[in-house]
C-alpha positions in Angstrom: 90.3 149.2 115.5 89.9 152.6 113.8 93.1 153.4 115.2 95.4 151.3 113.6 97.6 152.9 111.2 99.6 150.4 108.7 102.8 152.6 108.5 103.8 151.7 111.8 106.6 149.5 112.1 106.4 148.9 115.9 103.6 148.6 118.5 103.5 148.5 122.1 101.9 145.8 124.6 98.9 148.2 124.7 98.8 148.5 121.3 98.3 144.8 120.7 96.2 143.9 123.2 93.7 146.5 122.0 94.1 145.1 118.2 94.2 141.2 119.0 91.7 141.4 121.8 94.2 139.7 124.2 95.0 141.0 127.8 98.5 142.1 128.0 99.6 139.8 130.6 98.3 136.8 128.3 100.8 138.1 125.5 103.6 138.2 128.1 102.7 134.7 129.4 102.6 133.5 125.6 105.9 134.8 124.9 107.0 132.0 127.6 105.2 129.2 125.8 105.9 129.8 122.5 109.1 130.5 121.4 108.7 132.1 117.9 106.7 135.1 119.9 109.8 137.1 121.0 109.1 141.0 120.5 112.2 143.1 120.8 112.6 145.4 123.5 113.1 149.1 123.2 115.8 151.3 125.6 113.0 151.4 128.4 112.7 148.3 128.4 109.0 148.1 127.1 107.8 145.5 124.4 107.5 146.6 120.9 105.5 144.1 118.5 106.2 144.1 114.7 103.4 143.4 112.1 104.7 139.9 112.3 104.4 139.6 115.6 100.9 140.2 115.5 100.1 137.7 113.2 101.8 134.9 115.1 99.6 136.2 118.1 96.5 136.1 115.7 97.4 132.6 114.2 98.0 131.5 118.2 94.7 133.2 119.2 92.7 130.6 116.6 94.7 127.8 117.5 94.2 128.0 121.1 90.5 129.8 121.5 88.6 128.9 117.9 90.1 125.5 117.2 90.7 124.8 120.6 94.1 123.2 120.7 96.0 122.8 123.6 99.4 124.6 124.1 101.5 122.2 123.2 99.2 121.1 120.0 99.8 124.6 119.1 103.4 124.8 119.5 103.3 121.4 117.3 100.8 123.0 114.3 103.3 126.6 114.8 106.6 123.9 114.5 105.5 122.4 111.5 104.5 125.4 109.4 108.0 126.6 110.3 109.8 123.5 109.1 107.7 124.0 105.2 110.3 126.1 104.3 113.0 124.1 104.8 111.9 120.6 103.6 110.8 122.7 99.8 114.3 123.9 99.8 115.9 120.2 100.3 114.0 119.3 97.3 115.6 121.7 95.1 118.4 120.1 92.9 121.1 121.0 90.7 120.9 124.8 91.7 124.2 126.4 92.8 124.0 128.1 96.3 123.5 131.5 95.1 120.0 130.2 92.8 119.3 128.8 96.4 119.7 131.7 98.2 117.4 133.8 95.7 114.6 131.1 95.6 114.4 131.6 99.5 114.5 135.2 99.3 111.8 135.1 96.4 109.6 132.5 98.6 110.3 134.1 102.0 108.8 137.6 100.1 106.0 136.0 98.8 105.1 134.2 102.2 105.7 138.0 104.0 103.4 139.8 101.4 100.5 136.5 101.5 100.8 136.9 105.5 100.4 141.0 105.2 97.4 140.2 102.7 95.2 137.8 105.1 96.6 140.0 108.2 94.5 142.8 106.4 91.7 141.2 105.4 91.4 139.9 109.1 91.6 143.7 110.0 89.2 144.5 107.4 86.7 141.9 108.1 86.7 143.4 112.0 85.5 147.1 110.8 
């Protein structure tokens, strides 16, 4: 856990399995299940995992091993905190598109930077 450096923009396979704790062929089998977890691929070929990434594989992780869901009751709980954005936008009225557009880049920042904060406090509370 010493290792990990928070510049880096990409992992690899390795990388994350080392991190999350997760055997690589369980991340590869996950990426089949769940369809949000889709990690680009570079040239070669190889996997490379974002910071984002990560944090999907963590929030899975809980689901599946601490609160002991099932897949699919995971792929539910993972639908539905996908659809929050959405329904808050429908609710805004009387805004012109581009006031839309900058609510949902203000919220979508704000939802990156919370996710980056409890993604490091998880890595913190691990050292």
């Amino acid at each position: 856990m010493k290792d990990f450096e928070l510049k880096k923009l990409y992992y690899s396979i390795s990388e994350v399995s080392k991190l999350t704790g997760l055997e690589q062929y369980i991340l590869r089998y996950w990426e089949t299940e769940f369809e949000q977890l889709k990690p680009a691929k570079n040239n070669a070929g190889n996997r490379i995992y974002t910071n984002k990434d990560i944090k999907l594989i963590l929030q899975i992780k809980q689901l599946l091993r601490e609160e002991k869901y099932t897949i699919e009751g995971a792929k539910k709980i993972l639908e539905e905190t996908n659809l929050e954005i959405p329904v808050q936008t429908k609710n805004i009225k009387n805004e012109t598109q581009s006031e839309n557009k900058i609510n949902l880049q203000s919220h979508s920042i704000k939802k990156d930077l919370q996710e980056i904060k409890e993604f490091l406090q998880y890595l913190n509370s691990l050292i």
